[in-house]
C-alpha beads as a LAMMPS data file, in Angstrom:
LAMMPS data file: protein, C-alpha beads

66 atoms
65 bonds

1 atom types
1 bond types

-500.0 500.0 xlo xhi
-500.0 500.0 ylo yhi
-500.0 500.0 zlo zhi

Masses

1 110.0

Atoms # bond

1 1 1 -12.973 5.411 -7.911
2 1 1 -10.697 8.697 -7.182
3 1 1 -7.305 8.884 -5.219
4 1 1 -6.048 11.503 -3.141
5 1 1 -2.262 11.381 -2.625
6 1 1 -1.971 10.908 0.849
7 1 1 1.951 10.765 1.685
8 1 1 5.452 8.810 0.767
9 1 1 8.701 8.930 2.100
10 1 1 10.231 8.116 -1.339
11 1 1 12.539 11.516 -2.428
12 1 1 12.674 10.250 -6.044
13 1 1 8.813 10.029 -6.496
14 1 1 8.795 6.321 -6.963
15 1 1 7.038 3.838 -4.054
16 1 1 5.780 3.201 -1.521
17 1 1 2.912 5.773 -1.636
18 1 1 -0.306 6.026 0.170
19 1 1 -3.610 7.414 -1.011
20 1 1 -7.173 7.185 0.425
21 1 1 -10.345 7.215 -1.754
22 1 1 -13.480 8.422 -2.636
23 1 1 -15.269 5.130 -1.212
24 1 1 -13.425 5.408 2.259
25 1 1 -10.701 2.772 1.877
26 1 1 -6.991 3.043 1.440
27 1 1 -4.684 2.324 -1.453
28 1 1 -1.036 1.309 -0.852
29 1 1 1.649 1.403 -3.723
30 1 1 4.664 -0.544 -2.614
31 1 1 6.937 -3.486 -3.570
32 1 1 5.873 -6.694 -4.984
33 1 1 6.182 -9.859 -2.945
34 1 1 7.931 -12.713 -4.542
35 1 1 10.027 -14.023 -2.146
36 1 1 8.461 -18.060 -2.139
37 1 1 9.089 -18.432 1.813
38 1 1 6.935 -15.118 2.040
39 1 1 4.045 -16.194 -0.172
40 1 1 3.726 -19.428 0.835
41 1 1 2.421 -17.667 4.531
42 1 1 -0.011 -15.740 2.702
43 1 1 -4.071 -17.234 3.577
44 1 1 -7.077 -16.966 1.462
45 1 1 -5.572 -14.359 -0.764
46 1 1 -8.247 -14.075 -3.027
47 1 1 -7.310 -14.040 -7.479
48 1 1 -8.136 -10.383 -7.503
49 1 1 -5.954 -9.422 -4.855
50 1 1 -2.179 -9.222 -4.370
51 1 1 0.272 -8.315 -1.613
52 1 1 2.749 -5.090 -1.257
53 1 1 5.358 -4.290 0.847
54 1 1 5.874 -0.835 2.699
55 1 1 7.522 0.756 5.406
56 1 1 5.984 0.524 8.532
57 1 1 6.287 4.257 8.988
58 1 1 4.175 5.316 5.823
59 1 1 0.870 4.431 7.791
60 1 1 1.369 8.091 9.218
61 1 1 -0.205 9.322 6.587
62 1 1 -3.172 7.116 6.681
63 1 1 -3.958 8.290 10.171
64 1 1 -4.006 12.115 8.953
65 1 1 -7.359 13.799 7.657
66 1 1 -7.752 16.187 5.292

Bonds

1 1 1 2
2 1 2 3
3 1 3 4
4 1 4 5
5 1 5 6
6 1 6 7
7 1 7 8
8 1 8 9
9 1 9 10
10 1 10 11
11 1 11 12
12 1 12 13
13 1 13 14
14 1 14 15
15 1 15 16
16 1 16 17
17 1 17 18
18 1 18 19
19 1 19 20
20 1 20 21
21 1 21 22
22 1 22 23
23 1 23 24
24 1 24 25
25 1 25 26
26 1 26 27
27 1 27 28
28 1 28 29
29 1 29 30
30 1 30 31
31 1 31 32
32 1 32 33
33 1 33 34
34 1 34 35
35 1 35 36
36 1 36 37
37 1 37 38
38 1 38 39
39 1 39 40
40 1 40 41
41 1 41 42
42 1 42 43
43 1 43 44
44 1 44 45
45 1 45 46
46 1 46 47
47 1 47 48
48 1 48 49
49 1 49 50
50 1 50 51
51 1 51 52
52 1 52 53
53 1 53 54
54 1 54 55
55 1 55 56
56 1 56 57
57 1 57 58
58 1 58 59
59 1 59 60
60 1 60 61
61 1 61 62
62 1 62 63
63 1 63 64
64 1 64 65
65 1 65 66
């Protein structure tokens, strides 16, 4: 699998950070969840996957083509 940088509105070029890939899905780079009240809403999260937080206003960029 490739990524293409799609967009962040971090100014220090740390996370949150959106990217699309060559297989047509998107990845997301943001903040891990720990908070217990959080995680213990999460359903049928599978043992390969996790959760990340993000800014609602970063899915912009996953609306943009290229």
């Amino acid at each position: 699998m490739r990524l293409t940088f799609l967009g962040t509105d971090s100014g220090d070029g740390h996370c949150p950070t959106l990217y699309k890939t060559d297989r047509g899905t998107i990845v997301v780079q943001g903040y891990k969840i720990n908070d217990p009240e959080a995680t213990g809403d999460i359903r049928d999260l599978a043992e390969n996957e996790t959760l990340v937080e993000i800014p609602r206003e970063l899915l912009r960029f996953a609306n943009e083509d290229e």
